[in-house]
C-alpha positions in Angstrom: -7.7 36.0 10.1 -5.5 37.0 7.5 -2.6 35.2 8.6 -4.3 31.7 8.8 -6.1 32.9 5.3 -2.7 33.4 3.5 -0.9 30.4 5.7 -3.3 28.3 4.2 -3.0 29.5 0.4 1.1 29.4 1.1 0.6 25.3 2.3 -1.9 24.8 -0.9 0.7 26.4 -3.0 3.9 24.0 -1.9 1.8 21.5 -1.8 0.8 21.6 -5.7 4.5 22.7 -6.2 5.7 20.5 -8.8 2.8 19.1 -10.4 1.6 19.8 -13.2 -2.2 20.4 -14.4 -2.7 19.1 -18.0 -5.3 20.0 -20.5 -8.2 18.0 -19.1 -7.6 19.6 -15.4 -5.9 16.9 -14.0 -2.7 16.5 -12.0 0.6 14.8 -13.0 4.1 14.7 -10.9 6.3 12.5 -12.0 8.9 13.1 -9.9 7.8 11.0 -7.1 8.9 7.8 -5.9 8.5 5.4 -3.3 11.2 5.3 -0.5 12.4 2.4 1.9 12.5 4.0 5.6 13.4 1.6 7.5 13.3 -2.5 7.3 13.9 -5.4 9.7 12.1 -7.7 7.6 14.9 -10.6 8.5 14.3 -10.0 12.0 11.1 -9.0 12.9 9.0 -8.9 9.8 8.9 -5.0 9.3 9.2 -2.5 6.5 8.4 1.2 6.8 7.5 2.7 3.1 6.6 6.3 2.2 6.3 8.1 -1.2 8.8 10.9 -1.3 9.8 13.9 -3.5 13.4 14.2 -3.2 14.5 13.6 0.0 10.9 14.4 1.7 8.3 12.2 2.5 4.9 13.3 1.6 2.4 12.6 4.9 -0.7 12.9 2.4 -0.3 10.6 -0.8 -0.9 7.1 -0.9 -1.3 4.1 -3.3 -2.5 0.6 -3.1 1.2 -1.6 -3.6 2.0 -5.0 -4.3 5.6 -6.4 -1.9 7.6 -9.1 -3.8 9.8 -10.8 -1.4 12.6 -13.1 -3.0 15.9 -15.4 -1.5 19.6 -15.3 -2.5 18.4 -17.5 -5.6 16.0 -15.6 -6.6 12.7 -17.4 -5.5 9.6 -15.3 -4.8 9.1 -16.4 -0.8 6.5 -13.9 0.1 4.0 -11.6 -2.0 1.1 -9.3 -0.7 -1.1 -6.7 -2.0 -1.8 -4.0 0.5 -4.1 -0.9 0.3 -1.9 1.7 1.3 -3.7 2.9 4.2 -0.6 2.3 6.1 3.1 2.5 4.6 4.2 0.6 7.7 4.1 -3.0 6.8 4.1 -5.7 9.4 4.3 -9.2 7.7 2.7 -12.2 10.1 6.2 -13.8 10.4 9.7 -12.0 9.7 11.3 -13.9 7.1 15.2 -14.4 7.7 16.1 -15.8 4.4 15.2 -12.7 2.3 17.4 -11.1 0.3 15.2 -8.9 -1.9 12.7 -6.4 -1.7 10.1 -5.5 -5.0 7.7 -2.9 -4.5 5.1 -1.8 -7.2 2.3 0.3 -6.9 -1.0 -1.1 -8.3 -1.8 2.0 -10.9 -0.3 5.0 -12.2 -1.5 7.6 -9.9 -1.4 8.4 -6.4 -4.2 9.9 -4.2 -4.0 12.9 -2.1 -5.8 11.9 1.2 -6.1 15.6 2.0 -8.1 16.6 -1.4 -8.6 13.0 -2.6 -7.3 14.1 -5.9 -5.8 11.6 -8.3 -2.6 12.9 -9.4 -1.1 10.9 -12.3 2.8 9.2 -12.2 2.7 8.1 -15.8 3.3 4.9 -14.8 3.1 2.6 -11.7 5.8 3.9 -8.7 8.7 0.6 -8.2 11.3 -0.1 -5.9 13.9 -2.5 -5.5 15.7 -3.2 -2.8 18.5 -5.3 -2.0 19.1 -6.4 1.8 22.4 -6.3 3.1 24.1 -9.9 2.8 24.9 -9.5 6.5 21.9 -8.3 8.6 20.2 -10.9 10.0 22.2 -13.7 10.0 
């Protein structure tokens, strides 16, 4: 019993590694960032997102997100607000002339499923992303 006691306290403890607890008791990290996994958005319609700390995805945070899709020239040809429920995005159609990728989550904070705290980003997590001229085509 003690050994799940203190392998529980040890997972709490990495788990609030890095964050930060201001004055009014709530959580900020603002050293995490949303991270392209994979993508075959020309091909079959597909992007798999995650937010990440470093180089590790974390299983338990997640974010409601806007997707910005644009061409070569520039042109928004897709946009879609999703809850983040799912970091693996599956659009109805793939779309073969995208070039560029925009991700922005829709507030400053992320959720931890696990405790369903709010933990604070300052400001709203962004990615770009620029596909490879070739894939695709």
């Amino acid at each position: 019993m003690k050994n799940v006691f203190a392998f529980i306290l040890l997972v709490l403890g990495v788990a609030l590694m890095g964050q930060t607890r201001l004055p009014d008791g709530s959580l900020e990290d603002t050293q995490l960032e949303i991270v392209l996994l994979e993508e075959t958005i020309q091909e079959d319609g597909a992007l798999s997102l995650c937010i990440a700390k470093g180089d590790n995805c974390i299983e338990n945070l997640t974010v409601g997100f806007t997707i910005r899709v644009y061409d070569s020239a520039g042109k928004e040809i897709w946009n879609s607000v999703w809850s983040g429920r799912t970091m693996d995005i599956q659009f109805k159609n793939p779309l073969p002339k995208a070039h560029k990728i925009f991700v922005e989550a829709s507030g400053d904070f992320v959720i931890n499923t696990t405790t369903a705290n709010r933990i604070s980003t300052r400001q709203p997590l962004k990615l770009t992303y620029l596909l490879n001229e070739t894939s695709g085509r």
